[in-house]
C-alpha positions, 0 to 999 in steps of 0.5 A: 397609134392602136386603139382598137381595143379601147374602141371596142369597149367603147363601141359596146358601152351602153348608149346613156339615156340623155344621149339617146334623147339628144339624138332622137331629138335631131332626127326628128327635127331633121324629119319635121324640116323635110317634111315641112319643105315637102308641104310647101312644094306641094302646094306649088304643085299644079300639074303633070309637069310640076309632080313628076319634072318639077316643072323643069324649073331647077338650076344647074347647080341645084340639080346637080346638088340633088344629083349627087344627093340621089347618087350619095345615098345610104349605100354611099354613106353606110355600106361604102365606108363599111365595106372599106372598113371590113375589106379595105382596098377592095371596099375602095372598088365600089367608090372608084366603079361609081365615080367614074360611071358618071363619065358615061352618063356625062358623054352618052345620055345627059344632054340628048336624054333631056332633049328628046323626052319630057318625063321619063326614059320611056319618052325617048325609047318610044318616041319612033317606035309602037307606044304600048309594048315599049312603054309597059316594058320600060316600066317593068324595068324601071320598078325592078331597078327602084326596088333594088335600089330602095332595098339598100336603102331601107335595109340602111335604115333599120339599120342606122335606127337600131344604132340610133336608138342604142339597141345592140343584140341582147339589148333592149329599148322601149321593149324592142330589140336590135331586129325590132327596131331595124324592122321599125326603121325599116316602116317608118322609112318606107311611110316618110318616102311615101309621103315625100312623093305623094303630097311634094311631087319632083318639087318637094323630092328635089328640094329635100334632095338639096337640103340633104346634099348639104349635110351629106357634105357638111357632116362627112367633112367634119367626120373626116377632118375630126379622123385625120386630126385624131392621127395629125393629118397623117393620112399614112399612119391611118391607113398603117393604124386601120391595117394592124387593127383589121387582123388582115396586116398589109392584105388590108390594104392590097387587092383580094380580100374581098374580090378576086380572091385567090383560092389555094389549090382551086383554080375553077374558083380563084377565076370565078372569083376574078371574073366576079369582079369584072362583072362587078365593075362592068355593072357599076359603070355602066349601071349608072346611065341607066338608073331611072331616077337618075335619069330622069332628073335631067329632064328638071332643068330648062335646057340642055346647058342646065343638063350639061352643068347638072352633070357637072356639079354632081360629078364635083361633089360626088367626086369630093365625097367619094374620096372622103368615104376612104378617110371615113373606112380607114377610120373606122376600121382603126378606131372603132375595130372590125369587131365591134362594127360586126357586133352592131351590124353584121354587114358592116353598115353602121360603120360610119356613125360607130366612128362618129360616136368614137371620135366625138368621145375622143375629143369632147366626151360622152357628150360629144360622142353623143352630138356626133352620133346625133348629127352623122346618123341625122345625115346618114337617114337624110340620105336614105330618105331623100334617096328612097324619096327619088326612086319613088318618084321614079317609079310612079312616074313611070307607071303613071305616065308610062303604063296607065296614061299612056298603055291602059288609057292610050294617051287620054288620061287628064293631067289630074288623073295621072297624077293621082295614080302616081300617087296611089302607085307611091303607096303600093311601091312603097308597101312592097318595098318594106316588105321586102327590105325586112328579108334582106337585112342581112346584106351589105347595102352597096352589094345590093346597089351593085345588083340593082346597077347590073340590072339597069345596065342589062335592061336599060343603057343598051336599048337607051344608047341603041334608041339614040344612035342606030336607025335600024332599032326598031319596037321588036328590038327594044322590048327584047332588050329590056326583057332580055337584059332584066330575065338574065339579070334577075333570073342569074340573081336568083340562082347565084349565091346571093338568093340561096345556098350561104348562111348570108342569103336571102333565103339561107334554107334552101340551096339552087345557086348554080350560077358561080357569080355574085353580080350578074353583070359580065353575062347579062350586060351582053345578053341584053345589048344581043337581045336587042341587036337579034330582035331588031333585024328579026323585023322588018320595022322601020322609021328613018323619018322619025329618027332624023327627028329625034337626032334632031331633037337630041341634038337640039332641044327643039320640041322636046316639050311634046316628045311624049305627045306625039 
């Protein structure tokens, strides 16, 4: 069944006025409730331990569900389905690259990061090496990550508000247009995040967290059940339906439409185009056990066991969602039209809730469409904002704990002190972060997660693995490759065409792309494992004696509670 054509009018019609109200009412009961649970935890909010580890009191399964709320974020949600519904098969790529990263983090990092640190990576890369240098690189490199990271997750937001509110280009709703309101969301995003890490700590983040897993899950399960029935559980006939409506035939559901794309008579660029895919899968698996407000969530729970089962749930139900954004792309490609998705978002990122509305309509109505739109686009803000909440709190953590505790105070900050500069430190990274989400809406959300894994898999995975396994690594060793993986991650971003150079660039008037990759990953994920293997046997420094303990510690948990004291 083709109904491409009927999708699109109905994807442009004018969203009614009593629709518009019943989904800016969900939204904000969705809101008031986060926020609620937010207030409480604060109040359970003593000391160091409770903000930035939520005073290692979560289950397995709990952390594992806000795991898998951090991991299933906007980019999940609205740029995965988008991307598979605009280039098919190779939007899939992005899916599989992130589910299996989390065998990585499962065999390598879970377990002994959370027994050898107490609050952040920086716990376990300093603990045998010179304080200050590593902990202010760490930081660096945790911030960076964090705002890539919340610039996919803001720029999903303006995105998802303008749909919300059912503003398309040249419409209009209480005097804003289509770009005002992304704007709008974009601010309102960057307050509610702010206020999610300032008054509930890792308690409020976390528990906003699973509250969120929870509809992430339930809303993509009756999305995807409500798609497969319009086609009869008929998962073939979607995909033939979703191929004939993309204008691409059978090459929909092939490799190359997006990546690796084969270029006639230009050889140079078909390989840079093959090589931009290795590099996009090397960053995403890879990418994942370095994310810092991944990584700092195994250190919620009381043992390594509940690290262990964490890993576990979060692999179950990201796993579980993954494979539903297959069904949620193909359906919106068949039944919503890549027209009308471009129409309302040029990147795609709307994708999801178009398709809500359009089955909803399908089946009830208007007034069905609208409760669907409601609910899915509820979900997809829940997921921003809880996701954005998480990497927040990764990032003031980090400057609290790392830079202001332990570089700038050396150690002697009160526990009441550190909280409060985390808190201010919420502010400042919330402030940049919507400034600088409001320069790049034009550009999918998973791409810019894609940078933001090449960036912790260059700065980040290799000193980590480096720091837990290698005697040799010494303070020289990490720093270099911190600040090597990050200038050669950031630095290749800036002179690719992502940066410059295309009408889709940050900043499309000006053109110093000489670097023929989109993702930095294939160069700079090497050059940072080499900068940190140069760096280490340029010195002379070493300490057996303090890595047998962190073996042991890693392998057992034993005084891991005073890893960062010491």
């Amino acid at each position: 069944m083709t109904n491409t054509a009927s999708g699109v009018l109905l994807a442009a019609e004018e969203v009614s006025s009593s629709s518009r109200t019943l989904t800016i009412l969900v939204f904000i009961v969705m809101i008031a409730v986060t926020l609620g649970v937010t207030v409480w935890a604060g109040r359970q909010t003593k000391s160091a331990a409770d903000f930035h580890s939520g005073g290692r009191e979560f289950t397995g399964m709990q952390n594992g569900f806000a795991i898998g709320s951090d991991y299933m974020s906007a980019a999940s949600f609205l740029g995965i389905a988008g991307m598979i519904a605009l280039f098919g098969y190779d939007g899939f790529l992005y899916s599989i690259g992130f589910l299996v990263a989390w065998l990585v983090a499962l065999l390598l990092v879970a377990e002994l990061l959370r027994n050898s640190g107490r609050f952040t990576m920086a716990d376990v890369l300093s603990y045998r090496m010179q304080q200050r240098p590593v902990r202010t690189a760490a930081a660096v490199s945790t911030i960076t990550v964090s705002i890539f990271y919340l610039l996919a997750q803001m720029v999903g937001a303006g995105a998802v508000v303008a749909l919300l509110l059912g503003i398309r280009p040249g419409e209009t709703y209480l005097g804003m247009d289509a770009d005002t309101a992304k704007i709008v969301g974009i601010v309102v995003v960057g307050i509610l995040m702010t206020l999610y890490v300032t008054f509930g700590g890792m308690k409020g983040t976390t528990w906003v967290q699973i509250i969120k897993a929870g509809m992430l899950m339930g809303g993509t399960i009756i999305l995807a059940t409500l798609v497969m029935a319009v086609y009869g559980f008929d998962f073939g006939e979607l995909m033939s339906d979703a191929a004939g409506a993309s204008g691409a035939g059978q090459s929909f559901l092939e490799p190359g439409l997006r990546f690796g794309v084969e270029v006639p008579g230009d050889a140079l660029q078909t390989m840079w185009n093959k090589l931009d895919l290795i590099s996009l899968g090397m960053a995403l698996v890879l990418g994942t056990a370095g994310l810092p407000h991944i990584l700092i969530r195994f250190y919620t729970v009381p043992d390594s066991k509940a690290a262990r089962k964490s890993v576990n749930w979060g692999i179950g139900l990201i796993g579980s969602f993954y494979l539903m954004t297959l069904i949620l792309g193909f359906g919106a490609a068949a039944l919503v039209g890549k027209d009308a998705i471009t129409a309302q978002d040029a990147a795609g990122n709307t994708a999801a809730p178009q398709l809500a509305r359009q089955v909803g309509e399908h089946f009830g109505g208007e007034f069905f469409g609208s409760v669907m739109l409601a609910v899915i686009a509820a979900v997809a803000f829940a997921a921003i904002l809880s996701t954005v909440a998480g990497l927040v709190i990764a990032s003031s953590s980090s400057l609290a704990h790392d830079f202001y505790n332990s570089v700038v105070r050396r150690g002697q900050a009160s526990e009441h002190e550190e909280i409060k500069v985390a808190r201010l430190s919420a502010f400042g990274i919330g402030a940049a972060s919507i400034i600088l989400a409001i320069f790049a809406q034009s550009l999918n959300v998973a791409f810019l997660v894609g940078l933001a894994f090449a960036i912790a898999a260059s700065a980040n995975l290799p000193t980590l693995l480096l720091s837990l396994f290698w005697k040799r690594f010494n303070t020289r060793g990490a720093v270099a490759g911190i600040y090597g993986g990050l200038i050669s991650a950031v630095g290749l971003v800036v002179f690719s065409p992502v940066f410059s150079g295309t009408e889709k660039a940050l900043i499309p008037g000006i053109d110093i792309a000489w670097f023929p990759l989109t993702n930095p990953g294939l160069v700079s994920i090497p050059l940072g494992l080499l900068c940190a293997i140069v760096g280490t046997m340029s010195s002379g420094e070493s300490n057996p004696r303090r890595f047998a303990q962190l073996q042991v510690r890693a392998l057992t948990g034993a005084g891991a509670e005073g890893a960062a004291r010491h």
